[in-house]
PDB file of the backbone (N, CA, C, O) and the ligand in Angstrom, with CONECT records:
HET    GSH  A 101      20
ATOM      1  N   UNK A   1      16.518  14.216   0.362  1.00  0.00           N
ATOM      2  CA  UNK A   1      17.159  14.652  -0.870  1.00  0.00           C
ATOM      3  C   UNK A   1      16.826  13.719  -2.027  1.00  0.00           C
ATOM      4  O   UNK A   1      16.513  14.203  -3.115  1.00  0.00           O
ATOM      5  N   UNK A   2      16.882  12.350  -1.831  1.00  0.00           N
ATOM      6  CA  UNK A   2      16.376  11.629  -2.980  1.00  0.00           C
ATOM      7  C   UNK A   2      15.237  11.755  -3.900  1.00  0.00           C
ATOM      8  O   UNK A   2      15.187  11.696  -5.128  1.00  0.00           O
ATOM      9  N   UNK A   3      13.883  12.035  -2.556  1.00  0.00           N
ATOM     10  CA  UNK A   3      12.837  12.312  -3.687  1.00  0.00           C
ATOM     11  C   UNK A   3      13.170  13.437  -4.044  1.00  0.00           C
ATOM     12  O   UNK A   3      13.263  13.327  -5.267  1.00  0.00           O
ATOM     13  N   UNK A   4      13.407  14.429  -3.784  1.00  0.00           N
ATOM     14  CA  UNK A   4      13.357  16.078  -4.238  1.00  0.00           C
ATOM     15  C   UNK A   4      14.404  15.980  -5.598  1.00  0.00           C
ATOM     16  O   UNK A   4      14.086  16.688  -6.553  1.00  0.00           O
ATOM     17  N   UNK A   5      15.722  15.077  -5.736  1.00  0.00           N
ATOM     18  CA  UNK A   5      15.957  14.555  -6.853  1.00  0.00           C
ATOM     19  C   UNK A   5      15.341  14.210  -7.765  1.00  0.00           C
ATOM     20  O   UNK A   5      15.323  14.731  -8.880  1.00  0.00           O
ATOM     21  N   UNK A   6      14.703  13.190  -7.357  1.00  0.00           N
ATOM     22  CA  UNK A   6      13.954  12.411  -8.082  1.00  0.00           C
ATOM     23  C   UNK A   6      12.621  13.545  -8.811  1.00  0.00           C
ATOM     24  O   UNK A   6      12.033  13.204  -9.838  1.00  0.00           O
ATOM     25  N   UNK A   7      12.343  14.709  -8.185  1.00  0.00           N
ATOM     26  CA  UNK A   7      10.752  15.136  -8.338  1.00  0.00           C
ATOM     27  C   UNK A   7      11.208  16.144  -9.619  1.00  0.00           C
ATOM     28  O   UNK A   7      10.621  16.471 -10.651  1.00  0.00           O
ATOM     29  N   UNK A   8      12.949  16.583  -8.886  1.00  0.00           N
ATOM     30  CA  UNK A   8      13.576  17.863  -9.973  1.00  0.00           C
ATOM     31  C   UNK A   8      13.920  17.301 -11.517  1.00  0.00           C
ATOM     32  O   UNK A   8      13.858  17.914 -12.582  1.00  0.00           O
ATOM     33  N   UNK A   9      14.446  15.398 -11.151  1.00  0.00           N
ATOM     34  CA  UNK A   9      14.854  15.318 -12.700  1.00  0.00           C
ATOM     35  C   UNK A   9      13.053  14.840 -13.525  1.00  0.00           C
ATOM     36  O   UNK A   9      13.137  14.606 -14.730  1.00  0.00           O
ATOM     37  N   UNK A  10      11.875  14.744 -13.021  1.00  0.00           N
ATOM     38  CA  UNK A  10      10.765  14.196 -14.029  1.00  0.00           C
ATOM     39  C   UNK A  10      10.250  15.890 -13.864  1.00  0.00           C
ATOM     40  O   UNK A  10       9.099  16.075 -14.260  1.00  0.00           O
ATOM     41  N   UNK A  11      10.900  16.998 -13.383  1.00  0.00           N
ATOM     42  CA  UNK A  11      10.442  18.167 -13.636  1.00  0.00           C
ATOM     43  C   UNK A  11       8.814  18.092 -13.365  1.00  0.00           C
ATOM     44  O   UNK A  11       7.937  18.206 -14.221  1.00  0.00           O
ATOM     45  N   UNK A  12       8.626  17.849 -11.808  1.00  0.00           N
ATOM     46  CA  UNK A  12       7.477  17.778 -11.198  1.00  0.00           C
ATOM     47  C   UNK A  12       7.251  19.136 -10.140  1.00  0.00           C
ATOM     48  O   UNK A  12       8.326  19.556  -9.712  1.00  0.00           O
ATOM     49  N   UNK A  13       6.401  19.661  -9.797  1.00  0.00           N
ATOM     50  CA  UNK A  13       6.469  20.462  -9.280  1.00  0.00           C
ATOM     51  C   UNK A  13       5.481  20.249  -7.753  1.00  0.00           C
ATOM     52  O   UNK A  13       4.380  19.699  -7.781  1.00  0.00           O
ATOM     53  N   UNK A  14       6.000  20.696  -6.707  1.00  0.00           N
ATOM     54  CA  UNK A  14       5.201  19.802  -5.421  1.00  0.00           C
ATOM     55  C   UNK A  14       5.714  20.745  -4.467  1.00  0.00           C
ATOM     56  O   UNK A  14       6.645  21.545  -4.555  1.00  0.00           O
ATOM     57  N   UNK A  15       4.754  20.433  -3.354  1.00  0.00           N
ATOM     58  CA  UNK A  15       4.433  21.173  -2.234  1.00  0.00           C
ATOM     59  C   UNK A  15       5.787  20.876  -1.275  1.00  0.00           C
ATOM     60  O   UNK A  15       5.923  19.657  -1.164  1.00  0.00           O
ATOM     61  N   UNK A  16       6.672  21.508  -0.660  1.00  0.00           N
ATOM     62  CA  UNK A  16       7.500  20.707   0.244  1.00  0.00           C
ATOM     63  C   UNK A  16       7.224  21.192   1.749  1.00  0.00           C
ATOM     64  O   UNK A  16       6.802  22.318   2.013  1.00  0.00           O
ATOM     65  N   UNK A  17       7.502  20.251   2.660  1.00  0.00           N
ATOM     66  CA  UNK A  17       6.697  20.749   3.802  1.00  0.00           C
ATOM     67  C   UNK A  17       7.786  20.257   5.002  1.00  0.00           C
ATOM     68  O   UNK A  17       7.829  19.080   5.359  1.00  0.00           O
ATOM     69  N   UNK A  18       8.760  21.421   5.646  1.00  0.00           N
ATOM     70  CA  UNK A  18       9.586  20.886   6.446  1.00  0.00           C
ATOM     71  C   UNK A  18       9.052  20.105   7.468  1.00  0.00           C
ATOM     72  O   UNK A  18       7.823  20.095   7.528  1.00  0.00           O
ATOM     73  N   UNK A  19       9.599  19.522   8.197  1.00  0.00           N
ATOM     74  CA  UNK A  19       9.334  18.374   9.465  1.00  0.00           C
ATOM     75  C   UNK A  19      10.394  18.609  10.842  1.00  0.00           C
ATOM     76  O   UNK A  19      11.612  18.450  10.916  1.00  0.00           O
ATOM     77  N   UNK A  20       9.633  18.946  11.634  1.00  0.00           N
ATOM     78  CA  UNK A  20      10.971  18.994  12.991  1.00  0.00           C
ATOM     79  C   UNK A  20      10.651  17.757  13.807  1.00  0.00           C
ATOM     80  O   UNK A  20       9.831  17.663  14.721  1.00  0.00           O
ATOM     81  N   UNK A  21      11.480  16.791  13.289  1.00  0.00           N
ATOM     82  CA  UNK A  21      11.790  15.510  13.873  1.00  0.00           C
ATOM     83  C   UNK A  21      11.657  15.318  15.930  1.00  0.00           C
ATOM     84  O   UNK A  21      11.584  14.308  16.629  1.00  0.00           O
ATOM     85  N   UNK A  22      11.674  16.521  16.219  1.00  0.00           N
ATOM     86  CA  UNK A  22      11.429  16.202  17.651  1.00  0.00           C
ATOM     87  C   UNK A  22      10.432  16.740  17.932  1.00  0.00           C
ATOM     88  O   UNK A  22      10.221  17.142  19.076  1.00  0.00           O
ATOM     89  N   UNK A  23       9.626  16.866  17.002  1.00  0.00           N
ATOM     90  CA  UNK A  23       8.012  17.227  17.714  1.00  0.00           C
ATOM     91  C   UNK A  23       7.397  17.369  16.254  1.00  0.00           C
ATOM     92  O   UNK A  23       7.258  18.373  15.555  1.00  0.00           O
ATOM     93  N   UNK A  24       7.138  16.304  16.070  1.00  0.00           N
ATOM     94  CA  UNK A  24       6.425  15.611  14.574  1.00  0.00           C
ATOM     95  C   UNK A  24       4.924  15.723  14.178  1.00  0.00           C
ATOM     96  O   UNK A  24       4.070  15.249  14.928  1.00  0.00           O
ATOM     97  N   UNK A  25       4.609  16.297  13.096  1.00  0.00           N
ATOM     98  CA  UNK A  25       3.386  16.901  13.212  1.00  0.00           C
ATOM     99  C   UNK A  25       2.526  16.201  13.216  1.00  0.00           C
ATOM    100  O   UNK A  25       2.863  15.040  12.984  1.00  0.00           O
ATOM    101  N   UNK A  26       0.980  16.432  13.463  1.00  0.00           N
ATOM    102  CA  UNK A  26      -0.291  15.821  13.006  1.00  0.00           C
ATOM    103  C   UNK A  26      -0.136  15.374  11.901  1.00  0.00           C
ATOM    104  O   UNK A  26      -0.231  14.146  11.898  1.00  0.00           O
ATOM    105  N   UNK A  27       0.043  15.769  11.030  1.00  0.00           N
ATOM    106  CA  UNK A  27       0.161  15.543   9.444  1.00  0.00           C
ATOM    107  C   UNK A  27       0.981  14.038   9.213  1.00  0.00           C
ATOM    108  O   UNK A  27       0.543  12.958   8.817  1.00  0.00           O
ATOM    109  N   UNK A  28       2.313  14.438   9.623  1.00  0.00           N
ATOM    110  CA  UNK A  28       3.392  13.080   9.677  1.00  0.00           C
ATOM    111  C   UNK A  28       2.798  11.869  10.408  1.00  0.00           C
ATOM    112  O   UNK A  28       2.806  10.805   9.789  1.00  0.00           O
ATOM    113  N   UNK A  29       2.462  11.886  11.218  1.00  0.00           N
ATOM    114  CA  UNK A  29       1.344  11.295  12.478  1.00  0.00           C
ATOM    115  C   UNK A  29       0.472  10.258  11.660  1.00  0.00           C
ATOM    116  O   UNK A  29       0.560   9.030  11.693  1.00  0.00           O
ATOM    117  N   UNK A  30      -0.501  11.146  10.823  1.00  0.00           N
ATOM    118  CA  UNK A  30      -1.639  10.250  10.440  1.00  0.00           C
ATOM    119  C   UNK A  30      -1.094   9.832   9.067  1.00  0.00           C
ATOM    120  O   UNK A  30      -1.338   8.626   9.026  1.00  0.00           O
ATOM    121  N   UNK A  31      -0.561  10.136   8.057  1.00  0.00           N
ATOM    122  CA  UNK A  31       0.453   9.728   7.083  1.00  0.00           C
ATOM    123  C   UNK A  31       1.294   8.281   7.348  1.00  0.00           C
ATOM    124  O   UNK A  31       1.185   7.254   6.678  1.00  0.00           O
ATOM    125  N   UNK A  32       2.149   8.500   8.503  1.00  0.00           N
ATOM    126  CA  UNK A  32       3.058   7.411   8.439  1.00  0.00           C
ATOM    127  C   UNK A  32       2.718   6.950   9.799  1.00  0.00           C
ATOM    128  O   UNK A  32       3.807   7.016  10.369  1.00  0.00           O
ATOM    129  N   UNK A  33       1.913   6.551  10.602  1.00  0.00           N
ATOM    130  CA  UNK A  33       1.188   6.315  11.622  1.00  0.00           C
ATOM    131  C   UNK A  33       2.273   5.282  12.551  1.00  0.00           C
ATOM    132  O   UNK A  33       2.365   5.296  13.778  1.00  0.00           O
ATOM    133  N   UNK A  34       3.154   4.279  11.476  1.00  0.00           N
ATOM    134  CA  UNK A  34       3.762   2.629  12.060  1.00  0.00           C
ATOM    135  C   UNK A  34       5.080   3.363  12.238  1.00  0.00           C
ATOM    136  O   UNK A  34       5.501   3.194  13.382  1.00  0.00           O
ATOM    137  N   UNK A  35       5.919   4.167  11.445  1.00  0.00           N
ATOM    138  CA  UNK A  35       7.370   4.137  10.803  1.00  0.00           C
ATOM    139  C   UNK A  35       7.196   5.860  11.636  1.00  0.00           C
ATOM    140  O   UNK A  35       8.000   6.268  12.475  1.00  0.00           O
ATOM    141  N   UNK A  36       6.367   6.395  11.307  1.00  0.00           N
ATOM    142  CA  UNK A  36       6.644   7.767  11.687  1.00  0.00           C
ATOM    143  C   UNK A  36       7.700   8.627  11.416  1.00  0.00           C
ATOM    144  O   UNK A  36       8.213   9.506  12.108  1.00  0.00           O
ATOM    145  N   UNK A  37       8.038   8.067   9.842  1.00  0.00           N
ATOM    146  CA  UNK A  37       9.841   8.936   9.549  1.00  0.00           C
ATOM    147  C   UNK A  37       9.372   9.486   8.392  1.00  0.00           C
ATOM    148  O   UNK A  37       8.254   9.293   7.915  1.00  0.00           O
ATOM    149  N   UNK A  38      10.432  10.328   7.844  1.00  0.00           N
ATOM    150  CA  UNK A  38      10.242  11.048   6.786  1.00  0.00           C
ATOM    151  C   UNK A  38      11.340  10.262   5.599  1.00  0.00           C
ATOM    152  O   UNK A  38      12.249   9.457   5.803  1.00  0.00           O
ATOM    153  N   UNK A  39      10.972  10.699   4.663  1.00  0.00           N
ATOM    154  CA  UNK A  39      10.284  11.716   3.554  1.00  0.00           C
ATOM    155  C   UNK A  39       9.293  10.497   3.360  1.00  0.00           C
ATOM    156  O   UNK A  39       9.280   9.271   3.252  1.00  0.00           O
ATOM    157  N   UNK A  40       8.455  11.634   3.383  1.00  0.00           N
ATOM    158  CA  UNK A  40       7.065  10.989   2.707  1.00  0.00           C
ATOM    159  C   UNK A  40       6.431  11.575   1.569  1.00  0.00           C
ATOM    160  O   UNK A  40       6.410  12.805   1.536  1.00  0.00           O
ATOM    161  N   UNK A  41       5.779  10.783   0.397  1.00  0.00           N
ATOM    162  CA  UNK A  41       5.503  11.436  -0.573  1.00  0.00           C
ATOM    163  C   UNK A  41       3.554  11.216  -0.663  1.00  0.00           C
ATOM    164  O   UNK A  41       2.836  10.229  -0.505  1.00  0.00           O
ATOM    165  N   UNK A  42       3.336  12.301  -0.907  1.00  0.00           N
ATOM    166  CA  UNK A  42       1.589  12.280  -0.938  1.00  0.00           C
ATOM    167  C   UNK A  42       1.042  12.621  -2.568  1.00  0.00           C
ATOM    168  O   UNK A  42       1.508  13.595  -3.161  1.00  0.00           O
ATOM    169  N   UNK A  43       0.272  11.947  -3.054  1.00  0.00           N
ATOM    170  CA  UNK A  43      -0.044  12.367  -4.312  1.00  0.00           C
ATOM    171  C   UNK A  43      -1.594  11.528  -4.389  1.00  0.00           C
ATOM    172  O   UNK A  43      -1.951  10.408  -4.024  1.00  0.00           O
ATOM    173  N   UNK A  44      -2.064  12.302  -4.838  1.00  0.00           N
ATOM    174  CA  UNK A  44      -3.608  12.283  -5.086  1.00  0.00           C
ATOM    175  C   UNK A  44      -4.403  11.870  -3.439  1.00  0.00           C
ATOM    176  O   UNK A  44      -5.465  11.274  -3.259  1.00  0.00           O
ATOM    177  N   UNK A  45      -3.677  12.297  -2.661  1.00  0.00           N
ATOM    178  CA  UNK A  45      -4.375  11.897  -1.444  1.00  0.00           C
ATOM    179  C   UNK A  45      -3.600  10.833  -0.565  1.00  0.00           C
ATOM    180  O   UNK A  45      -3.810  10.513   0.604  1.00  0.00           O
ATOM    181  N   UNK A  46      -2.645  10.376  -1.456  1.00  0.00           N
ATOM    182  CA  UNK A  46      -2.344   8.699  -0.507  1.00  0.00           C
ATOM    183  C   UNK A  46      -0.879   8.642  -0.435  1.00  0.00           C
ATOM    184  O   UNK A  46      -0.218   9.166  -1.331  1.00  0.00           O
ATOM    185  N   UNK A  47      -0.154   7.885   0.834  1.00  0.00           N
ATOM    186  CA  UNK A  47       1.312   8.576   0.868  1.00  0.00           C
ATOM    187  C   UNK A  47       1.804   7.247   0.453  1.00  0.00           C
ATOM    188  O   UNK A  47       1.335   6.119   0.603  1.00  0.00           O
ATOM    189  N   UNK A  48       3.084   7.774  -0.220  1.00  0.00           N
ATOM    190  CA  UNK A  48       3.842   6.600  -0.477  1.00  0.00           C
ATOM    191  C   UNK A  48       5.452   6.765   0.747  1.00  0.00           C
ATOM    192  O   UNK A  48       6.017   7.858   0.710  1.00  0.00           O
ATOM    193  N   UNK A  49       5.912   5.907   1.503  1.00  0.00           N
ATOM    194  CA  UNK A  49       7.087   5.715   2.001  1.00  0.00           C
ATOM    195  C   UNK A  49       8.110   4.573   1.571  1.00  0.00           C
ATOM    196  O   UNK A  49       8.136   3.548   0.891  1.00  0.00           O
ATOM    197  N   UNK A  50       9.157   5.568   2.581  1.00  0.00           N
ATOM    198  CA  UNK A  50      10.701   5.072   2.264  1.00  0.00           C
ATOM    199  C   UNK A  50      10.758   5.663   0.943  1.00  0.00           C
ATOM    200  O   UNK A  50       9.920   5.813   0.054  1.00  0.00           O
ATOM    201  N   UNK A  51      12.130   5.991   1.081  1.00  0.00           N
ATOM    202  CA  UNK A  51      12.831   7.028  -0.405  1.00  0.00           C
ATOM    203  C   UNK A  51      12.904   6.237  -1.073  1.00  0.00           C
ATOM    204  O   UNK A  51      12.818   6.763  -2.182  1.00  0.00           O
ATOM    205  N   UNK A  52      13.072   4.712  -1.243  1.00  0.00           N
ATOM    206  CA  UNK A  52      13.164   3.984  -2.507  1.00  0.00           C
ATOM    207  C   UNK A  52      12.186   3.286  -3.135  1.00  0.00           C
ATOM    208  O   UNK A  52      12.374   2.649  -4.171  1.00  0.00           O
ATOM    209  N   UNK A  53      11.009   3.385  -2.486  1.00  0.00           N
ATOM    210  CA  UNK A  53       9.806   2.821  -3.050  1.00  0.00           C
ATOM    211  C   UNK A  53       9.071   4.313  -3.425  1.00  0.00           C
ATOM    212  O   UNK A  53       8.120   4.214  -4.200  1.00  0.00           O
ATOM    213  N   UNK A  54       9.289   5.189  -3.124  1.00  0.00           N
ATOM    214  CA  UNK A  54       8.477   6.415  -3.209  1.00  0.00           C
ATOM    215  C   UNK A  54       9.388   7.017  -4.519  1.00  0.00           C
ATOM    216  O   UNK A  54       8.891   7.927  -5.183  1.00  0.00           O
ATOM    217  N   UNK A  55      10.343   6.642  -4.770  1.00  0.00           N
ATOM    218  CA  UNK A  55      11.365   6.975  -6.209  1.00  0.00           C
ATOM    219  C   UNK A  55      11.025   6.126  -7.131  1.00  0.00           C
ATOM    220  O   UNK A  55      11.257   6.489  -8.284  1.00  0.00           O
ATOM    221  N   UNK A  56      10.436   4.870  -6.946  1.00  0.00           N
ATOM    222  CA  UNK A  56      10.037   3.582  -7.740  1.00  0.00           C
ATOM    223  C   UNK A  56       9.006   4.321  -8.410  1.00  0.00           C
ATOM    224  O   UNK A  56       8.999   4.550  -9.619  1.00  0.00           O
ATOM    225  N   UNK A  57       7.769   4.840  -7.237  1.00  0.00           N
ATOM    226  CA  UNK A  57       6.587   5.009  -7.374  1.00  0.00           C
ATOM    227  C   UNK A  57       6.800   6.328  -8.201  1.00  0.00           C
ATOM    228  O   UNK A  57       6.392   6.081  -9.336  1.00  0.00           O
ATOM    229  N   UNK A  58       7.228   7.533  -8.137  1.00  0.00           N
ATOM    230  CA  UNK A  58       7.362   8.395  -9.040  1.00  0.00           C
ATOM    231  C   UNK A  58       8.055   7.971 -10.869  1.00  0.00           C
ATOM    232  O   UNK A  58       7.748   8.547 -11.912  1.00  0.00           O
ATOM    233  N   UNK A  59       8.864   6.997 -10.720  1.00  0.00           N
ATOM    234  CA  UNK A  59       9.509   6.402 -12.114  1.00  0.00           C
ATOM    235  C   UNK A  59       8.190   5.980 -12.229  1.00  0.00           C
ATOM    236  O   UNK A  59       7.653   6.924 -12.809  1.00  0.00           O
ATOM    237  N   UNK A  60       7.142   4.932 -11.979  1.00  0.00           N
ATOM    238  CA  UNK A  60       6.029   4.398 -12.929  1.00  0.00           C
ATOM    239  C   UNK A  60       5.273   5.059 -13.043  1.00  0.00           C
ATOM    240  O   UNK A  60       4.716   4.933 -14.134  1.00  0.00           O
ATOM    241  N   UNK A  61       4.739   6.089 -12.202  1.00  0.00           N
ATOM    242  CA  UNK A  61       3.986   7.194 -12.316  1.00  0.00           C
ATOM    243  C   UNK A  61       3.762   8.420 -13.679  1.00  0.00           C
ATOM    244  O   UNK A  61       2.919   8.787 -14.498  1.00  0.00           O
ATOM    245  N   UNK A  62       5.213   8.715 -13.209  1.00  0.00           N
ATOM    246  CA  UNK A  62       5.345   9.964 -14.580  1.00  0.00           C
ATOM    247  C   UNK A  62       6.618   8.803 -15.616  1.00  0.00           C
ATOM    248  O   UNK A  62       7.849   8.791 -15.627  1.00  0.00           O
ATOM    249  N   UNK A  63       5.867   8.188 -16.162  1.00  0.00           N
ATOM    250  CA  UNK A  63       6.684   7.179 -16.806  1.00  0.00           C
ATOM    251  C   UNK A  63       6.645   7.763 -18.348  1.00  0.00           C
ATOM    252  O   UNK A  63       6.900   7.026 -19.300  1.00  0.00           O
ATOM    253  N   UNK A  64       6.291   9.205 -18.513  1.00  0.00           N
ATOM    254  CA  UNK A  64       6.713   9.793 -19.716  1.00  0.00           C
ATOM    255  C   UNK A  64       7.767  10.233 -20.403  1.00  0.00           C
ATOM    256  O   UNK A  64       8.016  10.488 -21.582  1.00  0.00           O
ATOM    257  N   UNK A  65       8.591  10.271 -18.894  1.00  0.00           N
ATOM    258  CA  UNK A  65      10.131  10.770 -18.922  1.00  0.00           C
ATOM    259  C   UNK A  65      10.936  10.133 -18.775  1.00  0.00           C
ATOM    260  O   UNK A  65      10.729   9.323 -17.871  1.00  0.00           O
ATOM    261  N   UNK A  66      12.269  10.022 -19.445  1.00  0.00           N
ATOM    262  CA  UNK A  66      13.426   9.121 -18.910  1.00  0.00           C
ATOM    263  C   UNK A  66      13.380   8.579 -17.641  1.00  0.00           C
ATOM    264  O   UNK A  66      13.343   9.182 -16.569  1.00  0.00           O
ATOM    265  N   UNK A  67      13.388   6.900 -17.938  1.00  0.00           N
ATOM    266  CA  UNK A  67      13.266   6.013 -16.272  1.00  0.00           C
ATOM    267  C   UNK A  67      14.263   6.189 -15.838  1.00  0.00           C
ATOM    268  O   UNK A  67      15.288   6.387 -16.491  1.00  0.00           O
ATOM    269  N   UNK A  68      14.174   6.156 -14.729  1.00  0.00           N
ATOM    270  CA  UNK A  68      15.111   5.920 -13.158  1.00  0.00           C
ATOM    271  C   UNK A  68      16.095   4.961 -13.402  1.00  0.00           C
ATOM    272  O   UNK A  68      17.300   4.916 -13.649  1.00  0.00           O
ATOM    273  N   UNK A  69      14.652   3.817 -13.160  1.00  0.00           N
ATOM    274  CA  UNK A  69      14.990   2.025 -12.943  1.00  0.00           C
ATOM    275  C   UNK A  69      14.955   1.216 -14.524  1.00  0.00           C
ATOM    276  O   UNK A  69      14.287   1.572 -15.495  1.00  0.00           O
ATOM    277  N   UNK A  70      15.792   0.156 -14.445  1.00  0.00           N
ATOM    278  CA  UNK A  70      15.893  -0.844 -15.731  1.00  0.00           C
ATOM    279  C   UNK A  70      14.221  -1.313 -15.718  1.00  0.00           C
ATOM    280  O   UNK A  70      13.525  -1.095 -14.726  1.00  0.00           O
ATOM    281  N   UNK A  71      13.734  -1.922 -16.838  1.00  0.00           N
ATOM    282  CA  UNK A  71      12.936  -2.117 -16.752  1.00  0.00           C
ATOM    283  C   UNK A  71      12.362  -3.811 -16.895  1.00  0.00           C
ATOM    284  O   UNK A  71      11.267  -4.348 -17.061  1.00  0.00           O
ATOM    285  N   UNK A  72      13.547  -4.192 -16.755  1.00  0.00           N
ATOM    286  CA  UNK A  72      14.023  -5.492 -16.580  1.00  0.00           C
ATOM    287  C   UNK A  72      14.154  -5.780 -14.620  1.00  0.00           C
ATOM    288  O   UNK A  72      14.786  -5.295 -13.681  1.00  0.00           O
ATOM    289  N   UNK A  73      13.193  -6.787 -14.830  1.00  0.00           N
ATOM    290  CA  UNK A  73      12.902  -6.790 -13.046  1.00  0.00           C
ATOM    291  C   UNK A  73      14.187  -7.697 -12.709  1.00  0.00           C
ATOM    292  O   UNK A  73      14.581  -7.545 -11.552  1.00  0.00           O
ATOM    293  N   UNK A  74      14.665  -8.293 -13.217  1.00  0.00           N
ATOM    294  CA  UNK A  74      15.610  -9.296 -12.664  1.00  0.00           C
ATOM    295  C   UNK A  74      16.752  -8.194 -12.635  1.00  0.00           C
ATOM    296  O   UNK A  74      17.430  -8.457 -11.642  1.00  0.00           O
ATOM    297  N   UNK A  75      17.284  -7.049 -13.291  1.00  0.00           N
ATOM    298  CA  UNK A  75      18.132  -5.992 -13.437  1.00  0.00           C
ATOM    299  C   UNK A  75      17.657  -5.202 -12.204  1.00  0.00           C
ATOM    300  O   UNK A  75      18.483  -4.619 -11.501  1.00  0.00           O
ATOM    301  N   UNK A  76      16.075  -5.167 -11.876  1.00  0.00           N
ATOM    302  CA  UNK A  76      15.984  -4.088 -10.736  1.00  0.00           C
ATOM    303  C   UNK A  76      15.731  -4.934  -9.672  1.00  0.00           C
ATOM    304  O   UNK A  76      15.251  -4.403  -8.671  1.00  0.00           O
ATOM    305  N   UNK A  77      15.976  -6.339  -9.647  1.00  0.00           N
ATOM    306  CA  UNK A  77      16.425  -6.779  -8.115  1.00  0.00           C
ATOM    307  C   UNK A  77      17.466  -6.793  -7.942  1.00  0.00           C
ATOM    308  O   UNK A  77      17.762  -7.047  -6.775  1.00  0.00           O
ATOM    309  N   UNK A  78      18.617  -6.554  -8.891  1.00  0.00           N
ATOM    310  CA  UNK A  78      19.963  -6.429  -8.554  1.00  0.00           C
ATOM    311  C   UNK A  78      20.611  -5.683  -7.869  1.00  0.00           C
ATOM    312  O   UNK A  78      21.692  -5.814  -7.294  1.00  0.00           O
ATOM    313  N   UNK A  79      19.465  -4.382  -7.997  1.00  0.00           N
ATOM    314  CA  UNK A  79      19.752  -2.735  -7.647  1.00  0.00           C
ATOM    315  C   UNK A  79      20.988  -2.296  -8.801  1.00  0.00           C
ATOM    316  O   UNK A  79      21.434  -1.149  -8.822  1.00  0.00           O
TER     317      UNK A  79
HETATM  318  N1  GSH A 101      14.767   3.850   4.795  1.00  0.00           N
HETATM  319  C1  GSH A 101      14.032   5.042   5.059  1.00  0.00           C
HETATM  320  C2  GSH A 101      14.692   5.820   6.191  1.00  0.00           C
HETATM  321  C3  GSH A 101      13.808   6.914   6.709  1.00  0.00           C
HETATM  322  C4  GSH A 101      14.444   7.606   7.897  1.00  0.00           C
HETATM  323  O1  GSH A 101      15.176   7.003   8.687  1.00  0.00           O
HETATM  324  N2  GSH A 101      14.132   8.906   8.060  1.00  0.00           N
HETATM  325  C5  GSH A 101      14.663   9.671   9.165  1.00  0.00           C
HETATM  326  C6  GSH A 101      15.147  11.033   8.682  1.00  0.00           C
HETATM  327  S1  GSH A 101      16.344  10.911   7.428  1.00  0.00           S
HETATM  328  C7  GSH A 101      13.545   9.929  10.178  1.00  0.00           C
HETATM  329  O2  GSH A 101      12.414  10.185   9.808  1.00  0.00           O
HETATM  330  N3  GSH A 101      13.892   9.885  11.466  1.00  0.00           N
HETATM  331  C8  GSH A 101      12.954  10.189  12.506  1.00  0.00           C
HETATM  332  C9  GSH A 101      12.746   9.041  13.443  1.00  0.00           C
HETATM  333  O3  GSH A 101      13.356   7.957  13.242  1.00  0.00           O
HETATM  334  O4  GSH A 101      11.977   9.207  14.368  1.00  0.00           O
HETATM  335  C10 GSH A 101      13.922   5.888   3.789  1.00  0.00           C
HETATM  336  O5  GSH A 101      14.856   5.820   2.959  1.00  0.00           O
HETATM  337  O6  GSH A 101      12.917   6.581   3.605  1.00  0.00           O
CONECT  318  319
CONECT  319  318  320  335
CONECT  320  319  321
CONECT  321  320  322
CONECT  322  321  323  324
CONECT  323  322
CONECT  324  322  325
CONECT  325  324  326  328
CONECT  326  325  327
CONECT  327  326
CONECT  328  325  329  330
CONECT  329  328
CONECT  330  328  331
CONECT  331  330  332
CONECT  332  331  333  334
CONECT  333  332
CONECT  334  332
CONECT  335  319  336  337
CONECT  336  335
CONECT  337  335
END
């Protein structure tokens, strides 16, 4: 739910691709090879994981639109 948040408020539009956690696809497989969990985010070819680095990575990305995160790093190690 976070990224799909995250994808609805920079009004991104993306492929979503369910996952059945007890028999995990090829796809998930070669993507997240170590962690093997979801949500994973793929863009231009290369995946980004964990929902909070993959929400980071969409805020600097489409950084045209209202940020996420402060942009003050000592504010975004605070959380
Ligand atoms: N900290 C990670 C947690 C990821 C996570 O635990 N995903 C669960 C589903 S919500 C998962 O893929 N479980 C399958 C497994 O552990 O094999 C994140 O926020 O992305």
């Amino acid at each position: 739910m976070r990224l799909r948040i995250a994808l609805a408020e920079k009004g991104i539009e993306y492929e979503y691709k369910d996952e059945d956690l007890w028999n995990k696809s090829p796809l998930l497989l070669q993507i997240n090879p170590v962690h093997k969990k979801i949500p994973v985010l793929i863009h231009n070819g290369k995946p980004a994981y964990d929902s909070l680095i993959a929400v980071q990575y969409i805020d600097e990305v489409w950084n045209d639109k209202a940020p996420f995160l402060p942009f003050d790093s000592y504010l975004t190690a605070q959380g």
